[in-house]
C-alpha positions, -999 to +999 in steps of 0.1 A: -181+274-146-165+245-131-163+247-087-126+242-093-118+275-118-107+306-100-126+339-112-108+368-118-118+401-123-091+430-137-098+465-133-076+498-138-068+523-107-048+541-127-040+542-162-056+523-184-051+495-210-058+485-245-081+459-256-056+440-270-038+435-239-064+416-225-068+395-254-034+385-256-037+374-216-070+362-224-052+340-249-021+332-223-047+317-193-066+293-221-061+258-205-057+271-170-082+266-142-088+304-142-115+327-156-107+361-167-132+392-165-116+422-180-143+455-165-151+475-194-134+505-171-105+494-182-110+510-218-123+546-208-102+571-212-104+604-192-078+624-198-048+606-181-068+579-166-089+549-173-123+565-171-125+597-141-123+592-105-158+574-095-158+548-125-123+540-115-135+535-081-170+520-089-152+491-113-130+482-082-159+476-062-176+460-085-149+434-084-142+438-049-174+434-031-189+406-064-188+376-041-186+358-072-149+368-078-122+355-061-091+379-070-090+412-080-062+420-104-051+452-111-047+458-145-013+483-152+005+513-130+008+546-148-005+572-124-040+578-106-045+552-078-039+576-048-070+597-060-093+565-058-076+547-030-099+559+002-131+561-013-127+529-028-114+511+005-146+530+029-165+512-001-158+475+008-173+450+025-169+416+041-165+400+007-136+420-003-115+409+027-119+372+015-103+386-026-069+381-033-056+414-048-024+411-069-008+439-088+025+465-082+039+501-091+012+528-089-010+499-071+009+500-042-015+530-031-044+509-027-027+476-016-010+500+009-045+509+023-056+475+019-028+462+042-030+494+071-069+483+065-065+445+075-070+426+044-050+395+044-048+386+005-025+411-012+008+409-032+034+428-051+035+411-087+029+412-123+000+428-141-015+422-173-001+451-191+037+438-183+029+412-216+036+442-235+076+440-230+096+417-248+095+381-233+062+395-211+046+361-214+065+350-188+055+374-160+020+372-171+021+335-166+037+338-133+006+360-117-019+338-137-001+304-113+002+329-082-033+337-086-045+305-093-035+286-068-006+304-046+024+290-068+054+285-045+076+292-073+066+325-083+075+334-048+105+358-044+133+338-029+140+354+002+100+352+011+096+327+043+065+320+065+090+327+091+087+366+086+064+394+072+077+412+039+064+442+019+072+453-015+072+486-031+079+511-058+103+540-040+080+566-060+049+551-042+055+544-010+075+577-001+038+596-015+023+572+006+042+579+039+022+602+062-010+594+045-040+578+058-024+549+033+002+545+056+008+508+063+020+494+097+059+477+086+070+466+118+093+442+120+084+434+076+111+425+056+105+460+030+117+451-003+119+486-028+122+493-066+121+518-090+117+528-129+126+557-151+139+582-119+172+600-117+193+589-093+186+620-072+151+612-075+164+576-061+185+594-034+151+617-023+131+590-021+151+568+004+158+597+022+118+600+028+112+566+032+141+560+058+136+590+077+097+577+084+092+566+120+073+540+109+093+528+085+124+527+112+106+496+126+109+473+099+133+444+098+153+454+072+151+468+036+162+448+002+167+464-029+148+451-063+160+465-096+159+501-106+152+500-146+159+528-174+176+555-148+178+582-168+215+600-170+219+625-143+238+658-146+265+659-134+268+620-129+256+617-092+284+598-083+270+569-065+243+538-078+213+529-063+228+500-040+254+526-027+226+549-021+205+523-002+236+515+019+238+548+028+202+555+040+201+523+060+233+532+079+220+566+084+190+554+100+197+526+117+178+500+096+193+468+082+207+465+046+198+426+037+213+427+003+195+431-029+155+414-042+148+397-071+118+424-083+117+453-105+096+467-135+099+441-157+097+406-168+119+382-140+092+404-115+090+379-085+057+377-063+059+392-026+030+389-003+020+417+017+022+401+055+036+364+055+027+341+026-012+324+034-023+292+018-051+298-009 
């Protein structure tokens, strides 16, 4: 392999993938200067989850602590990533912290811990699985220029070296609040979407999040895209922005206006921390 090609390896927290999905990204990073290495733990299935709790967690260190990689990718969301997310991080070592990790949704549990932990290379972005939706090329393509070589482009637009940001799913980080997950946000720029919750699930959520001491230290809090809300009944009466407004003036914490990310294809990269040359 050519000095200049950046190795990737993929592995699944959480849910896991098809084998076709890996061929079709496979297929989308010929040409590049990248090298893809889909774990076969990305195939097992076990019950809800790609393979039970230690392969999940031994295929993430065999990524993460293989000084021969140089990103760790996380392959899809789906659920199971909080049950891995400790063991996996005691299990590093001073490889790991040198690995970009890229990947959102139920990932935020373990690039949570990777953040409170110290690592410097993380990111909120696409993941292979999002080539399934329509027009999914295109957010496959953006990680694979992210990963490769940083891509300014891919970059959400409010993201600056001049401050910290942090990007979430609601659903995650409010399970993650008050966990040994839990991220220092001080003074970060949190940026939050959702998927496929009510918008009193929405409402719950923000009331967790902004109510969280920690959390009522960050900068301010934009609001990505909330996808495929499913009707609520009665109709709650207010949207999502509404609902963010009215957290952040009931906590104190700045309302900045709304983020460019969401579950699905215009997903925009935001690093965890300030953005860092690769």
């Amino acid at each position: 392999m050519p000095e200049n090609r950046i190795k990737i390896g993929v592995m699944a927290p959480a849910s896991r993938i098809d084998e076709d999905i890996a061929k079709r990204v496979d297929a989308l990073a010929a040409g590049l200067s990248v090298e893809l290495h889909f774990h076969k733990q990305c195939f097992l299935s076990h019950g809800h989850f790609a393979g039970d709790d230690p392969a999940r967690t031994q295929a993430f260190l065999d990524i993460a602590n293989d000084d021969s990689f140089d990103a760790l990718w996380f392959a899809r969301g789906g659920y199971g990533s909080c049950r891995i997310a400790e063991a996996s991080i005691a299990g590093l070592n001073a490889v790991a912290r040198r690995k970009l990790y890229l990947g959102y949704s139920d990932a935020g549990c373990l690039l949570a811990g990777l953040y409170k932990a110290g690592f410097p290379h993380l990111a909120h972005g696409p993941m292979p699985s999002d080539i399934l939706r329509p027009g999914g090329e295109a957010a496959v393509a953006r990680a694979l220029a992210y990963l490769a070589g940083r891509a300014a482009d891919t970059l959400e637009a409010t993201v600056s070296s001049e401050i910290k940001t942090a990007a979430f799913t609601m659903a995650v980080l409010s399970q993650v609040l008050g966990t040994p997950l839990q991220p220092d946000l001080t003074d970060h720029i949190l940026m939050l979407e959702e998927v496929s919750e009510e918008m009193y699930r929405i409402d719950r959520f923000l009331f967790h999040i902004t109510s969280n001491p920690g959390i009522r230290r960050v900068a301010g809090i934009r609001l990505g895209r909330c996808a495929d809300i499913p009707p609520n009944d009665p109709d709650f009466g207010q949207t999502e922005e509404e609902i963010t407004r009215h957290w952040c003036a009931a906590s104190g914490i700045p309302y900045l206006g709304r983020a460019d990310i969401g579950h699905d294809i215009d997903n925009k990269v935001v690093p965890l921390g300030r953005p860092r040359p690769s």
